[in-house]
N, C-alpha and C positions, 0 to 999 in steps of 0.2 A: 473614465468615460470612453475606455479607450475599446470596453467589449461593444458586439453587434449588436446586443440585448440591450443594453443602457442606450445606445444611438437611435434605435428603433423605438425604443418608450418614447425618449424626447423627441424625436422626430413623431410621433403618434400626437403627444403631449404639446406641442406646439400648433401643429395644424388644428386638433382640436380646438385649444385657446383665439388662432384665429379666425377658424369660423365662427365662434361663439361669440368673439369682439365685433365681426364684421355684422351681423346677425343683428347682436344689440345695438349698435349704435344706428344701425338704420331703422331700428324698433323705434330708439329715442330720438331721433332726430323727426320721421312722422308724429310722433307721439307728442313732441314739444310745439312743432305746425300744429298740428290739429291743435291741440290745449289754446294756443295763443289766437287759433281762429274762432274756435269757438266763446274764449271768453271775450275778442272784439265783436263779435254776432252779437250775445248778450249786453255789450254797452250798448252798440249800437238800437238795439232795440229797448234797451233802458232809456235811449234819451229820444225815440221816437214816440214813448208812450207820453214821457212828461211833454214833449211838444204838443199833444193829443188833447194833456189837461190844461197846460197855458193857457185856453181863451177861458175857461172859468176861471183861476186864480189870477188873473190877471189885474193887475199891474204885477204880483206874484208868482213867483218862479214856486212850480212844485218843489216840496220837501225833499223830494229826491235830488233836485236837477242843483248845477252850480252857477253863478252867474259870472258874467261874464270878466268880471276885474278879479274873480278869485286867481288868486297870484300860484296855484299849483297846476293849473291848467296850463300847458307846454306850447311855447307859441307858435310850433309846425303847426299845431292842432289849430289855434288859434287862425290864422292864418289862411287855413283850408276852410274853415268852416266861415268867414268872410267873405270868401272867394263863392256862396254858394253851394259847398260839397258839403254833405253828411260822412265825415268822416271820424276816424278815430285811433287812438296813439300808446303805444305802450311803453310805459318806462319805470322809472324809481319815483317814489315818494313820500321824503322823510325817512331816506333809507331801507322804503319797502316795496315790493314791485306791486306796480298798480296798471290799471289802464282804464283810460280815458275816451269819450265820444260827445259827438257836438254837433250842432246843426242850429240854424236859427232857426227863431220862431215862424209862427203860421203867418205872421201879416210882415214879417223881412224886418221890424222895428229893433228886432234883438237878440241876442244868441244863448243859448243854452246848455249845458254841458253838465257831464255826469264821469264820475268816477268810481272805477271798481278795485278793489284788490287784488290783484293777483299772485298771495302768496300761498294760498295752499293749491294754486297748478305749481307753483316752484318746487313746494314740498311731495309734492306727488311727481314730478320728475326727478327730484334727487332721490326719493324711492326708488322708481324705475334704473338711475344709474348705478343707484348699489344692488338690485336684484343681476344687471348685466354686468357686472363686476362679480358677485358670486356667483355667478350661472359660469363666468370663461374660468374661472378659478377650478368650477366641478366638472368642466368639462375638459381642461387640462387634467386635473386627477383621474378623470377618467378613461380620457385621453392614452395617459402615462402607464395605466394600469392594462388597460385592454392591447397596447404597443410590448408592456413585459410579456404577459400572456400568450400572445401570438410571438414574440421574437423568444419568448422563450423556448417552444416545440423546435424552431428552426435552429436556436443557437445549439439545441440539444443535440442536433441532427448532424451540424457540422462541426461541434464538438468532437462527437462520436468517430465521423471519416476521418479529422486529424488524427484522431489516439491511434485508429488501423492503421493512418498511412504513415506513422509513428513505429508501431509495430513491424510494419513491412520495412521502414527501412531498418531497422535493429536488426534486422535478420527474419522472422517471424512471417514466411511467404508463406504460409495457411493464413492468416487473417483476413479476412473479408468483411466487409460491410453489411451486403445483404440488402439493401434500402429495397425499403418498399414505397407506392405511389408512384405518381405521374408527373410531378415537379421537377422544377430543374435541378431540386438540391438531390430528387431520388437519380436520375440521370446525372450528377456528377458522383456520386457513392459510386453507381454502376458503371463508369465508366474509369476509376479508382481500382474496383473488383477488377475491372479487363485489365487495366496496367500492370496488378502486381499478380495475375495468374502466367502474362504475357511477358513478365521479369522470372517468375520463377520460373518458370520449363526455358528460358535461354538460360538461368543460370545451372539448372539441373542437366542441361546440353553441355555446356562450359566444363562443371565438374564431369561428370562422366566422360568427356574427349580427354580431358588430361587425366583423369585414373587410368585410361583407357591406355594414353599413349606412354603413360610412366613403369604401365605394367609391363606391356610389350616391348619395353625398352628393357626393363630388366632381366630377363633370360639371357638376351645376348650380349648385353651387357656384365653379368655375371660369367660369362662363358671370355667375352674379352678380358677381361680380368684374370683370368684363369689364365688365358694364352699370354698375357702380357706380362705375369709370375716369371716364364721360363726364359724370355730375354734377358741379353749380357745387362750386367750393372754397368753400362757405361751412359754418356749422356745421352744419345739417341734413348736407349731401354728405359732411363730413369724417365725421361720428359713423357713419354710414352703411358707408363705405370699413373704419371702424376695426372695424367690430361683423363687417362680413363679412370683414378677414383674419385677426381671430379666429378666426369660425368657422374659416374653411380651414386655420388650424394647427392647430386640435383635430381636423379630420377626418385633414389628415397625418400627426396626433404618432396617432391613432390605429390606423392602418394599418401604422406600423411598430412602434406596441406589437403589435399582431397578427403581423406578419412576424416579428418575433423572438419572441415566443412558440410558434409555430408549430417555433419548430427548425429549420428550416431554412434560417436564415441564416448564413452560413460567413465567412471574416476575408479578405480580397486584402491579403496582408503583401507589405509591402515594405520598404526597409532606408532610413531617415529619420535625418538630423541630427536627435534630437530637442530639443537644446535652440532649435535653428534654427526648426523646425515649430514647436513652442508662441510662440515669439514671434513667427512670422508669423501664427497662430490668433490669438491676444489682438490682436495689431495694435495700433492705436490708441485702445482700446477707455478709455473715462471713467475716471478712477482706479483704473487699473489697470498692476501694474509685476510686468516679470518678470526674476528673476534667474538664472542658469543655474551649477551648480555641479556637476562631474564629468561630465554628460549627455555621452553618446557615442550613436553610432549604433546603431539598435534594427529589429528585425524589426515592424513593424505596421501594421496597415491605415490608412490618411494618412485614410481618409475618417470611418470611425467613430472614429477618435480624436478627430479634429476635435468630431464630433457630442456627443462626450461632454464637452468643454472646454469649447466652447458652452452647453451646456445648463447646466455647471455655472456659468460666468461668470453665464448669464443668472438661473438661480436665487440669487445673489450678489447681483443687480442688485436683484432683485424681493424679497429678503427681507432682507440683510442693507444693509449700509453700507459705503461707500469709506472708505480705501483696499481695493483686493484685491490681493493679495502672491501672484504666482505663483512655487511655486521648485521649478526643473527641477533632477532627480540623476541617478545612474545607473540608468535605472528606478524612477522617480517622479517622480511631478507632487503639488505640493501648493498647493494652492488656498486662501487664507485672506482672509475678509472679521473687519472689526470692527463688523458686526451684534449682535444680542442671541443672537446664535447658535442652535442646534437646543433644541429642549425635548427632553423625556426620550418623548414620546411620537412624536416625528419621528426624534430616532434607531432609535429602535425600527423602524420603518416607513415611513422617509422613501423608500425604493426601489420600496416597494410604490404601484400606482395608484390615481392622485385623491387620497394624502395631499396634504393643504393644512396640517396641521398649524391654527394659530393665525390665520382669517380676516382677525384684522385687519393681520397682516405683510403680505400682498401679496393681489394678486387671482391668482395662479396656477390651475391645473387641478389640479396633482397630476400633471403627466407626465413634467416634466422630467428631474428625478431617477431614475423607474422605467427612462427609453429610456437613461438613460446607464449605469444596473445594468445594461439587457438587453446593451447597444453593448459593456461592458466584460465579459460575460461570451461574447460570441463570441470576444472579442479573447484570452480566456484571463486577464485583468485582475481584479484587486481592489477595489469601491468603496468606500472609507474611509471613513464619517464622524463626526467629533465634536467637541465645543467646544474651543477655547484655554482656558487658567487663564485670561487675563487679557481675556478675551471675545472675539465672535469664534466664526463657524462655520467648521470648517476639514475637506475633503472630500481626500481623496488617491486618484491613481490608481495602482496598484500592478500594474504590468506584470511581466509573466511571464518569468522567468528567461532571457536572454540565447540 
């Protein structure tokens, strides 16, 4: 009951039922006054006739009328009609609803009384309560039906803005909604459109300043590099060489965060031994062993597979601890160090860029990981990551179905 649709029937289907209860019961509640007035009208005027005929049958109560020791006559009635009053009473009699009227006679010597039935008004009100009992029944179904109907168009509608604004955050900044009308659900669509056109162009601002700035840094950075070759091998030269091929892998690792975020970088598949390929990738790389188990030959780009091995061996190297156990299947690579493995806030966001997670594990950037999410997402690929029971960070590539 938890969709808008299902709350909005009931909610339809309720108010319905209680207008239709409130409806009838003031039908039957008139309807039961009236009935009970009219058939007191009727005695009353049943015991005003026989009063009429009294002085001819007299000493003789008409055929109709009851005398006065008849022991079914209710002694309110009784009572009132001593007092003077033409009056009359309604109740059970013998288990049946009856009612009763009285008045004395024309010369005051004696009293007179008559009794009616009143059970088929009974039975014609418990008719009346079962037509307003299936009237709120049809009018809840109806109710229920016309509340789907109508919350159906709207759930369809905000259905639809979830799955864009779904899409938009995936990645998928062309998505738009598009609504049309005057409502406020078309005014929250369009106002969804304005957010994720006014996310895409800052984020196409964002990418463009850093290709921009990654590019402009590499000229002179390739030119420092160069000057920094021909300094002495002592410590100044060496610190020197080390701080500037730094930099130049942050300005690299940068320009291809940019290239793959930008989308348009595309996969050159080709069909690779892969248990072959990962153990030429790993090579002879420091405590590091690869096992190969089922691995057959796979469609995939030999270049950004590579890049993604790499980055993960290297993020291996720089945060966790030897050994690193690579084990190739059939489509899958699984990569495991016995490090202290990911924290709960690197799982989270270890893909995303500049996580460093824990400063003091390594001196990293935060790229490595993001370019081997982007590398595996052209490839069609899955980046895995999470701890062993028995510690140990462990990263799997999960390549695309055959």
């Amino acid at each position: 009951m938890s969709s808008l649709r299902w709350r909005l029937a009931l909610a339809f289907a309720l108010l319905a039922a209680t207008v239709a209860a409130a409806v009838g019961i003031v039908v039957y509640e008139l309807t039961a006054e009236d009935l009970l007035s009219r058939a007191r009208a009727a005695a009353v005027a049943q015991v005003q006739a026989a009063a009429l005929i009294y002085p001819l049958t007299k000493p003789s109560l008409p055929r109709s009328a009851l005398p006065a020791s008849d022991p079914s006559v209710p002694s309110p009635l009784r009572a009132a009609v001593r007092s003077g009053q033409v009056a009359s009473y309604s109740g059970n009699w013998s288990g049946q609803p009856a009612v009763w009227a009285g008045r004395r006679t024309p010369d005051g010597q004696d009293e007179i009384y008559v009794r009616d039935s009143y059970a088929p008004q009974r039975q014609e009100l418990s008719d009346l309560r079962q037509t307003v009992i299936e009237v709120a029944v049809a009018a809840a179904v109806g109710g229920a039906l016309l509340g789907l109907l109508l919350a159906g168009g709207l759930s369809l509608r905000l259905r639809r803005a979830a799955s864009i604004a779904e899409r938009v955050t995936a990645g998928e900044l062309d998505a738009r909604i598009n609504a049309t009308g005057h409502d406020e659900v078309a005014k929250l669509g369009a106002a969804i459109d304005r957010m994720a056109e006014a996310m895409r162009l800052r984020i196409e601002r964002e990418r463009r300043f850093v290709a921009d700035v990654a590019h402009d840094l590499r000229t002179p950075l390739t030119g420092l590099k160069t000057a920094s070759s021909l300094l002495d091998h002592d410590h100044v030269g060496d610190a020197i060489r080390e701080r500037v091929d730094r930099l130049l892998r942050l300005v690299e690792d940068l320009l291809e965060i940019a290239r793959l975020d930008s989308g348009t970088a595309t996969a050159d598949l080709r069909w690779v031994d892969l248990g072959g390929f990962v153990t030429e990738v790993v090579g002879d790389a420091p405590g590091t062993t690869v096992s190969t188990n089922g691995a057959s030959r796979r469609l995939v780009d030999p270049r950004r597979l590579e890049r993604v091995i790499e980055n993960v061996l290297d993020n291996a190297a720089r945060h966790g601890a030897p050994p690193v156990d690579v084990s190739v299947s059939d489509g899958r690579i699984v990569m495991r160090d016995h490090g202290p493995g990911f924290s709960d806030a690197m799982l989270a966001h270890a893909a995303e860029r500049f996580t460093t997670g824990n400063p003091a594990r390594g001196d990293g950037i935060g790229l490595g990981l993001a370019i081997a999410a982007g590398q595996c997402h052209v490839l069609g690929a899955e980046l895995e990551m999470a701890n062993d029971p028995t510690g140990g960070a462990v990263v799997t590539i999960a390549l695309p179905p055959a």
